[in-house]
C-alpha positions, 0 to 999 in steps of 0.5 A: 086878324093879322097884326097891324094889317088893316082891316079892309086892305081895299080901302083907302085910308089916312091915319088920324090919331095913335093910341098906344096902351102897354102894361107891365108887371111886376112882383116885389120881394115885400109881396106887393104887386106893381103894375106899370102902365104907359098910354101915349096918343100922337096925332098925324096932322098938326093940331091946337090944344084947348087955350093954346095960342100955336098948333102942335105939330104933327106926331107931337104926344097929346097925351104921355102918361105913366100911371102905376099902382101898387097892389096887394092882389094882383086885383084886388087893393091898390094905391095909385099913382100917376105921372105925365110926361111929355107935354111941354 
């Protein structure tokens, strides 16, 4: 598949959610492992959080998170550690 082509070019369609997932890697002089990872989910329509008295607009994030582990292996023990950001 080409990337972001849609997959049935014929179809009509109207997007409703975005998820976007990056991961970075990282080596540290001690010879622990760090991975970073971002996930962000946005909708295109305006919507309202569970008890929230006010819709979000549309493209505003549902979710902005930065979670990030430090590791021994690159798979194997780790210790992790999470931050949310954006969610005001």
């Amino acid at each position: 598949m080409v990337e972001n082509a849609p997959p049935f070019p014929s179809a009509e369609r109207q997007l409703l959610h975005h998820r976007s997932i990056a991961l970075r890697f990282f080596e540290r002089p001690d010879g622990l492992f760090e991975v970073e990872g971002a996930l962000m989910d946005r909708k295109s329509h305006p919507f309202r959080r569970q008890l929230a008295e006010e819709d979000s607009p549309a493209g505003h994030p549902l979710h902005d998170s930065s979670p990030t582990s430090v590791c021994r292996e690159l798979f194997g023990d780790r210790a992790v550690t999470h931050r949310d950001e954006g969610l005001s």
